[in-house]
C-alpha positions in Angstrom: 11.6 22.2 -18.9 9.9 19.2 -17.8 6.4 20.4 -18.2 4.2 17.2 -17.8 6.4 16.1 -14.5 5.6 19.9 -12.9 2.2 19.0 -14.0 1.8 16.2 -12.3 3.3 17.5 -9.3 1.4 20.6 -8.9 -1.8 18.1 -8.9 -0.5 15.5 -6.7 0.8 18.6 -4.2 -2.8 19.7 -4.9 -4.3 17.2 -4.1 -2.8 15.9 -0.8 -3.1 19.8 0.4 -6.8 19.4 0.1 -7.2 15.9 1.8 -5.2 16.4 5.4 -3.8 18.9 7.7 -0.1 20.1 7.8 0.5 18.0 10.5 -0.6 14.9 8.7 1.0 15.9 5.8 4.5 16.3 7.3 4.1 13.4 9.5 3.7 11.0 6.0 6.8 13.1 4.4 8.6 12.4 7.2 7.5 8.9 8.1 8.5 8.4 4.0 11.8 9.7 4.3 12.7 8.2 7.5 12.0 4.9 5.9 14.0 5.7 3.0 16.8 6.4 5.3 16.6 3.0 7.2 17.1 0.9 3.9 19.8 3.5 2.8 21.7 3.1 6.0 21.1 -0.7 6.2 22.4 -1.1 2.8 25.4 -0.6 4.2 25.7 -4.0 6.0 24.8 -5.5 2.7 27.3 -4.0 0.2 30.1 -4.4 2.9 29.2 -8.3 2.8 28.0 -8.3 -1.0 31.3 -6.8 -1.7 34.3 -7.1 0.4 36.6 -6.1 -2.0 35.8 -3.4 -3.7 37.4 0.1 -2.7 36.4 2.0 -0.2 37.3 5.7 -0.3 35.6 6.5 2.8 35.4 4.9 5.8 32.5 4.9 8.6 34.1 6.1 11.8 33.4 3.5 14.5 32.1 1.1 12.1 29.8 -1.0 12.5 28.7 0.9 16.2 27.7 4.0 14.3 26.1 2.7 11.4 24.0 0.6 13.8 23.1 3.0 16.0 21.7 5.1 13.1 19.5 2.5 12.0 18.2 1.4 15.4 17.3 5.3 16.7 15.6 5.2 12.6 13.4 1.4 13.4 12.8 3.0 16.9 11.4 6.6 15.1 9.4 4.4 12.7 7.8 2.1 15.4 6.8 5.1 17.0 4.9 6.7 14.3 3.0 3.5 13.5 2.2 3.7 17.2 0.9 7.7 17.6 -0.1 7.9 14.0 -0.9 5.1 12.6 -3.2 6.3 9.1 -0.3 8.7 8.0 2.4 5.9 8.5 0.3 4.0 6.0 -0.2 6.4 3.8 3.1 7.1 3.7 3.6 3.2 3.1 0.9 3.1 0.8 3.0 5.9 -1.4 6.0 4.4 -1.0 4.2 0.9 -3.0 2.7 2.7 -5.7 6.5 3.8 -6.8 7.2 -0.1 -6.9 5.4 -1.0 -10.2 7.8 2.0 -11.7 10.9 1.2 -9.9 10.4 -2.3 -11.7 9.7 -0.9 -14.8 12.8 1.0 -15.1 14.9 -1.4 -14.0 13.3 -4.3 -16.1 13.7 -1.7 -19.3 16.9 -1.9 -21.5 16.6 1.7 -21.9 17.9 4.0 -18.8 16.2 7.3 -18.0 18.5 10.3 -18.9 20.4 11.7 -16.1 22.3 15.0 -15.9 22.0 15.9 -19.5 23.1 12.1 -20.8 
């Protein structure tokens, strides 16, 4: 069990149920994850261009109108949280820049983190 990661969690959940209502608190998870989701689905313009010939198993219907669609309606969902709540959409940001420092870490270290029992 990964004891020290439960750990951490149960304080950080702790912690950011102390400092702000529900409503805050799901408007930075969400504001988070629809971020998350707009690079994810942009991505998608970039591989296809990165890497035209690699195999594509699956194919976005009505691509590119879909794909662009999707990310528009997610800038459009982001602008408006920045708009009507302005301090979670930074503190949503504001978690999403601590993670940099480890994202570079990991991906800077010649040792991988273990995944599915590796």
């Amino acid at each position: 069990t990964p004891i020290v990661a439960i750990v951490c969690l149960a304080i950080w959940a702790s912690a950011l149920t102390l400092t702000g209502t529900f409503d805050q608190l799901t408007t930075l998870i969400i504001f988070v994850d629809i971020t998350i989701d707009l690079v994810a689905a942009a991505s998608i313009f970039v591989l296809r261009r990165s890497m035209p010939q690699m195999r594509r198993p699956y194919r976005t219907p009505w691509y590119p109108v879909i794909p662009i669609l999707y990310v528009v309606t997610l800038a459009w969902l982001i602008i408006t949280t920045l708009r009507t709540s302005p301090l979670e959409a930074l503190g949503g940001l504001a978690i999403l820049a601590i993670g940099l420092p480890v994202y570079w870490y990991y991906r800077r270290s010649p040792t991988r983190i273990p995944v599915g029992g590796d």
